[in-house]
C-alpha positions as CSV (number, residue, x, y, z in Angstrom):
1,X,-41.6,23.6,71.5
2,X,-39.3,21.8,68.8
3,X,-39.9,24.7,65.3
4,X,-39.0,21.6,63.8
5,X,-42.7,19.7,64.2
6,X,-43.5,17.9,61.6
7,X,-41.4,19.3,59.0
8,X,-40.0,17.1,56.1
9,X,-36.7,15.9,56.5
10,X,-34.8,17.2,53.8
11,X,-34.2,14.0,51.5
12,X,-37.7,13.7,51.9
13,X,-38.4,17.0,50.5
14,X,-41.4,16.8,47.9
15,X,-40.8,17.6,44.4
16,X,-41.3,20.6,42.7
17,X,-43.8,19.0,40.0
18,X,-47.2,19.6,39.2
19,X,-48.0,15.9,39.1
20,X,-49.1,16.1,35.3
21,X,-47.8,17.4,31.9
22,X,-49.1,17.3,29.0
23,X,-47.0,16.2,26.0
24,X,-47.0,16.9,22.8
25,X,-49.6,14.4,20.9
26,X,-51.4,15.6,23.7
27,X,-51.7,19.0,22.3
28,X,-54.7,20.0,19.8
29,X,-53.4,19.4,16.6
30,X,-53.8,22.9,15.9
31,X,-52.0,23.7,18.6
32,X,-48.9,21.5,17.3
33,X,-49.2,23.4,13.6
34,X,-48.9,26.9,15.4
35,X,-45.6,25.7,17.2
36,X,-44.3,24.4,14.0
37,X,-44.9,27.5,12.2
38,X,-43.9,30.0,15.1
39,X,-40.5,28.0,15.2
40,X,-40.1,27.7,11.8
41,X,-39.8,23.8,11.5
42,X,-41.6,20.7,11.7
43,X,-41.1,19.1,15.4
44,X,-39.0,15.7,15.2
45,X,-38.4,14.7,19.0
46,X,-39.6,16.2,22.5
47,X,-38.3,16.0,26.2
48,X,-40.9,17.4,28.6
49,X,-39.5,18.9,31.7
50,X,-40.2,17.1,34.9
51,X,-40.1,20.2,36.9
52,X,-42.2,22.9,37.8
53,X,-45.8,23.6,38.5
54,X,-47.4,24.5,35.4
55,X,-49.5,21.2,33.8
56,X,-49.7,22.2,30.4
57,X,-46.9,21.9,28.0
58,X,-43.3,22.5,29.0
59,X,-40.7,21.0,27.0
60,X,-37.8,21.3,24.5
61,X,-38.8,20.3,20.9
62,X,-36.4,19.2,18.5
63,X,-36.7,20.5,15.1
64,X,-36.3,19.3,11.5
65,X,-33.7,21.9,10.8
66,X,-31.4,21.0,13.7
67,X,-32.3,23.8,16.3
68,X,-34.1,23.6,19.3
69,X,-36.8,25.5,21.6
70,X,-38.0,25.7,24.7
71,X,-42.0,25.5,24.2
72,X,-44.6,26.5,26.8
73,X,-48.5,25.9,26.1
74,X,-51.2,26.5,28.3
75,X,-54.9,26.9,27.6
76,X,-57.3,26.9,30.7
77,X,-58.6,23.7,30.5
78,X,-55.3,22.3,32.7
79,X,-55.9,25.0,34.9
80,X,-57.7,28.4,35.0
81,X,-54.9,30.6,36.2
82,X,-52.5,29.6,33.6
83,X,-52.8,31.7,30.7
84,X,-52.7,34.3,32.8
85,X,-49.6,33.4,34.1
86,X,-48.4,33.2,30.5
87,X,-49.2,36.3,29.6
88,X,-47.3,37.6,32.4
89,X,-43.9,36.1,31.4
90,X,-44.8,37.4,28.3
91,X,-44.7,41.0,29.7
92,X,-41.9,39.8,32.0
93,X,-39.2,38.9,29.0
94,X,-39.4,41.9,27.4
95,X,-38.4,43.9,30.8
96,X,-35.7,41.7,31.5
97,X,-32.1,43.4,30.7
98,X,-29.6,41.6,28.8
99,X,-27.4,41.5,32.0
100,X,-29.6,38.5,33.2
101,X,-28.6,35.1,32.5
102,X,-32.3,34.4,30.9
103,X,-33.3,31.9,28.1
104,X,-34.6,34.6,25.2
105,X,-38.4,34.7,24.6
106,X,-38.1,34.0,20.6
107,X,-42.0,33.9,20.6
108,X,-45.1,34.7,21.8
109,X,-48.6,33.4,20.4
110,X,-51.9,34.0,22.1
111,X,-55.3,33.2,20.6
112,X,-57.9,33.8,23.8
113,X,-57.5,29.9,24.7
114,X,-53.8,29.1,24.3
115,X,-50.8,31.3,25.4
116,X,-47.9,29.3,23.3
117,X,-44.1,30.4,24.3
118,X,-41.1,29.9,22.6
119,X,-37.9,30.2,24.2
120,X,-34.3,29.4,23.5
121,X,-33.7,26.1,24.4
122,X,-30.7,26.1,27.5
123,X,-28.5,23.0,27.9
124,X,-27.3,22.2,31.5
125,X,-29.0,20.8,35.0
126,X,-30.8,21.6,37.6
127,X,-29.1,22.0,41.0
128,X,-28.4,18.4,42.8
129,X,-30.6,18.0,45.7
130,X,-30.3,18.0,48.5
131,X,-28.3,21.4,47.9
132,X,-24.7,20.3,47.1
133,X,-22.6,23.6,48.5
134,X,-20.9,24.1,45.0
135,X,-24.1,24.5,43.5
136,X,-25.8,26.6,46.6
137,X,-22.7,28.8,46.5
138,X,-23.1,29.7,42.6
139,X,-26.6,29.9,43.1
140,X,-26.7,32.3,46.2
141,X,-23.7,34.4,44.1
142,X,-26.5,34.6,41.1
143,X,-28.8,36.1,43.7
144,X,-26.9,38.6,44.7
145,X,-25.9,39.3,41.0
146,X,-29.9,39.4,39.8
147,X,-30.5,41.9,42.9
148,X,-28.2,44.6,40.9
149,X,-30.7,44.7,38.0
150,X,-33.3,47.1,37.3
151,X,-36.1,46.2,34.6
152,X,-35.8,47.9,31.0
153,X,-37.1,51.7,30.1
154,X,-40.9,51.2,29.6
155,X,-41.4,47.6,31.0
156,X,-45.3,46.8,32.2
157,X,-43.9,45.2,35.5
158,X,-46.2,45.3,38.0
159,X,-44.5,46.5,41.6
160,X,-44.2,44.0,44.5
161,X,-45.5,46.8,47.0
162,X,-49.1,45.9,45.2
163,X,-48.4,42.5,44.5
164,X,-47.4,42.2,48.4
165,X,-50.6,43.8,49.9
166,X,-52.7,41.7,47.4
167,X,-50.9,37.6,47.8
168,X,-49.7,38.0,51.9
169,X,-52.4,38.1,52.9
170,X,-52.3,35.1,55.1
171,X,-52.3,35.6,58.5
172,X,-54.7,38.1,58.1
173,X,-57.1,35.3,56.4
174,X,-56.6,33.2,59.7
175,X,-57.7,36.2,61.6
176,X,-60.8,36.3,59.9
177,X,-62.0,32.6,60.4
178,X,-64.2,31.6,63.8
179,X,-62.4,30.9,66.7
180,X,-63.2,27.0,66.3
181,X,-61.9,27.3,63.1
182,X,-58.5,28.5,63.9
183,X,-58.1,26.6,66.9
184,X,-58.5,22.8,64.9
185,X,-56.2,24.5,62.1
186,X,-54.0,25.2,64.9
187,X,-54.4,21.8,66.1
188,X,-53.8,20.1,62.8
189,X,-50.3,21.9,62.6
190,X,-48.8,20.5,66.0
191,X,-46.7,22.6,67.6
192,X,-45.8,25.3,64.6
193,X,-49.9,25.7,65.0
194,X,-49.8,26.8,68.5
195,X,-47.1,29.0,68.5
196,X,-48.6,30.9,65.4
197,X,-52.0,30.7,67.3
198,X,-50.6,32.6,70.4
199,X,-49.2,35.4,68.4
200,X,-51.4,35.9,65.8
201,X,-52.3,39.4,66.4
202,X,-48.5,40.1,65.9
203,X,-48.0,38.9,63.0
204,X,-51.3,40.2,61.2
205,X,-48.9,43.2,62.0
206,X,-45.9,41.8,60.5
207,X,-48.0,40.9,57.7
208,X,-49.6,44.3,56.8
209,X,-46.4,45.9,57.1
210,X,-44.6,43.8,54.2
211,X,-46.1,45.9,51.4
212,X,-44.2,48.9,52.4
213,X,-41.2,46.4,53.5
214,X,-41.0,45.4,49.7
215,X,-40.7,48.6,48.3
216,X,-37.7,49.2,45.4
217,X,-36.9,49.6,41.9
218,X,-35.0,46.4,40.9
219,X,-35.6,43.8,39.0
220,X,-37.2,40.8,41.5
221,X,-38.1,37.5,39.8
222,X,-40.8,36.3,42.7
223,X,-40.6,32.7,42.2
224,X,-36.9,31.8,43.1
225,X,-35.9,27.9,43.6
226,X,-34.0,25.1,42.6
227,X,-36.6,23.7,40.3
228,X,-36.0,27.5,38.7
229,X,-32.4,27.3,38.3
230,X,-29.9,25.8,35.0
231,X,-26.5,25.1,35.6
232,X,-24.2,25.0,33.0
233,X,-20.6,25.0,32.9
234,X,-20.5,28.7,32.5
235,X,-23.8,30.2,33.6
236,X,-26.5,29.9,36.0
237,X,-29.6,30.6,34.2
238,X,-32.6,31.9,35.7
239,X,-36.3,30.3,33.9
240,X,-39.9,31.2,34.2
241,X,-40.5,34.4,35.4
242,X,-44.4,34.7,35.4
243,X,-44.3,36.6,39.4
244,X,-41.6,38.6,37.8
245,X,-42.2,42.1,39.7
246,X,-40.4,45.4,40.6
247,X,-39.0,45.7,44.4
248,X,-36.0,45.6,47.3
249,X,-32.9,44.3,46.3
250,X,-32.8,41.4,48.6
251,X,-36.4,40.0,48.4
252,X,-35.6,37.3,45.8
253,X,-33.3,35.7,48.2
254,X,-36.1,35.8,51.3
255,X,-38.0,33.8,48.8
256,X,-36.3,31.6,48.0
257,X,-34.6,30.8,51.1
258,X,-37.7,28.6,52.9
259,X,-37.5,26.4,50.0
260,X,-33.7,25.8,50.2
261,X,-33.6,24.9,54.2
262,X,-36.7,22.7,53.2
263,X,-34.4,20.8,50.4
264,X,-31.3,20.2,52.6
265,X,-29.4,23.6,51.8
266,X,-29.3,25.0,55.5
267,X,-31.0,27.2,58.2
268,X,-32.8,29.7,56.2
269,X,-31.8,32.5,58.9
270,X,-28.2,31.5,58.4
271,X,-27.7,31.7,55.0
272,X,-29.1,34.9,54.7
273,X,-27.3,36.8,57.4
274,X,-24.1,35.4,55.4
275,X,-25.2,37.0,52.6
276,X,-24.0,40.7,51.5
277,X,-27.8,41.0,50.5
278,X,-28.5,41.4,54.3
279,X,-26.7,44.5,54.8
280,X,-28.6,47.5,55.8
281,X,-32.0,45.3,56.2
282,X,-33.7,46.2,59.1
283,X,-35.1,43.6,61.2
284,X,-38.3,45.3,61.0
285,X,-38.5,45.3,57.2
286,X,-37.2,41.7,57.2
287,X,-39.7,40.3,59.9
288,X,-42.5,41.8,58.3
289,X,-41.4,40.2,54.6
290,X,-40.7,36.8,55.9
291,X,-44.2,37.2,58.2
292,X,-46.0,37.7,54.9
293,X,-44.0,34.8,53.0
294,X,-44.7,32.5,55.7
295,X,-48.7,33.7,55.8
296,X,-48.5,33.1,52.4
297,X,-47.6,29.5,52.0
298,X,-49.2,28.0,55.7
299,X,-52.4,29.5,54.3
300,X,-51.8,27.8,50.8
301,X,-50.9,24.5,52.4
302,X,-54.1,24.3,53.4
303,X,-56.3,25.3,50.4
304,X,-58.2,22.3,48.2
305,X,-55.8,21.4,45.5
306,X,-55.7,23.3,42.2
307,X,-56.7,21.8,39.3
308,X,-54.3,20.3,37.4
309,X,-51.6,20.7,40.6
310,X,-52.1,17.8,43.3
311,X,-48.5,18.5,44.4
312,X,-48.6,22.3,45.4
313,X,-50.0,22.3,48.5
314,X,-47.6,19.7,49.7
315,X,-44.6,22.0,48.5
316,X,-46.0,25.0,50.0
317,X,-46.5,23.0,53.8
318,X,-43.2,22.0,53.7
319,X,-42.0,25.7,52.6
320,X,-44.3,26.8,55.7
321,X,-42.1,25.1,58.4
322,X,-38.9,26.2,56.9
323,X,-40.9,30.0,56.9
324,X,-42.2,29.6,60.3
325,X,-38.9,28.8,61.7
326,X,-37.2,31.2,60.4
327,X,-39.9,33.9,61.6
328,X,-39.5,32.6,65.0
329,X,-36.1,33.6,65.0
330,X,-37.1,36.9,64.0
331,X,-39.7,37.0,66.5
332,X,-37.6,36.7,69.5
């Protein structure tokens, strides 16, 4: 059976985009008037990011006096779940320590409807896909940098060993469908759907044993990709840290490793036995996290669409044969 079945070819990769974004005339004009005041200026010019899956506002405004920011605004009529997600980076700035290449939050505003945030604005690129090796190289190096930090004295992170046992849950969800049910899933996903079908019972194990796999006291954005990533001449900046949690040292680079085999950057098993990251991982631990990312996104991939996100499920299938490749390796 070819793990390959199906999957994307890597310059056919889909986009990390959530299809829509607002801009700014099509923010409430009170909305506009609190950004203006927050940032202290009356908003000449706008370029909305073309990344990313949030489908409110994301963009950097110009302003009259010459500066710039970095504006977020959701509300939950683009999509229930995103003030909430909002919030969180909220909570997640103020933990992160200065030793992190992060845009500043400058401001916060939050009225029950729309969670507004400003941030310093960051000039640069995102990473050329498919992955050019200068720009996987610094990226992988910023990986292992990030995995030295720990979160600030008092932060309200929340700790991936919760946030594990509550999101991968995936496999386990299979588990609990009818037999019919699982077998024309299994069906639908060609060969990668067999193979999962035959051990499922294994890695319902896997699975359950991730939250305890997760376990650690640094820093862990959650959320790591391309689309995630500034380059500039200097830095590599890390943006929007929303799944921003407390954990292992080496689970930002598990997460984000699916999504960089599915965008041309390598085997995902490859690049991270290269890495220092994977010293002193057991293959337990690591089986079990990578079981519960893959659960993760094949049971995503094959949710109804979001509102306001046509393109997520799409990026999470692809993610899912990168994943399930990789967890084959580590299956034996």
């Amino acid at each position: 059976m070819n793990p390959d079945d199906g999957a994307p070819e890597a310059g056919d990769a889909p986009a990390a985009f959530s299809g829509s974004r607002l801009g700014w005339r099509d923010l409430p004009r009170h909305v506009r008037e609190r950004i203006s005041s927050h940032a202290g200026a009356q908003v000449v010019a706008e370029v909305v990011a073309t990344s990313g899956f949030s489908p409110g506002f994301a963009g950097v405004l110009e302003l009259a006096d010459g500066h710039q920011v970095f504006v977020k605004a959701v509300s939950p009529a683009q999509n229930p779940h995103s003030p909430e997600l909002a919030r969180a980076e909220i909570r997640a700035a103020a933990a992160i320590p200065s030793s992190v290449h992060a845009p500043r939050l400058l401001w916060s505003s939050d009225d029950g409807e729309w969670v507004l945030l400003g941030f310093e604005a960051v000039v640069g690129r995102s990473p050329e896909l498919p992955w050019r090796p200068s720009d996987l190289e610094r990226s992988l190096a910023a990986v292992v940098e990030l995995s030295t930090a720990r979160p600030r004295a008092g932060h309200e992170l929340p700790s991936m060993v919760d946030d594990v046992a509550t999101s991968f849950t995936g496999w386990q969800s299979f588990a609990a469908l009818s037999g019919s049910e699982r077998a024309e899933i299994a069906e639908r996903a060609g060969g990668l759907g067999a193979w999962a079908a035959s051990r499922l019972d294994e890695l319902v194990a896997w699975e359950q044993a991730a939250p305890a796999a997760s376990a650690g006291d640094r820093l862990v954005h959650g959320d790591l990709r391309a689309d995630n990533i500034i380059l500039d001449p200097e830095h590599l900046w890390i943006v929007d840290w929303p799944h921003a949690a407390v954990g292992a040292p080496w689970l930002d680079l598990v997460c984000m490793l699916p999504s960089v085999a599915m965008q041309g950057g390598g085997a995902a098993h490859t690049l991270f036995e290269a890495s220092p990251l994977s010293e002193g991982v057991s293959r337990d631990d690591l089986r079990a996290f990578v079981a519960g990312v893959t659960g993760f996104f094949t049971w995503g991939s094959f949710q109804p669409d979001p509102p306001g996100l046509p393109n997520l499920r799409g990026f999470q299938r692809a993610q899912a044969y990168t994943a399930i490749a990789w967890l084959q390796e580590l299956a034996g």
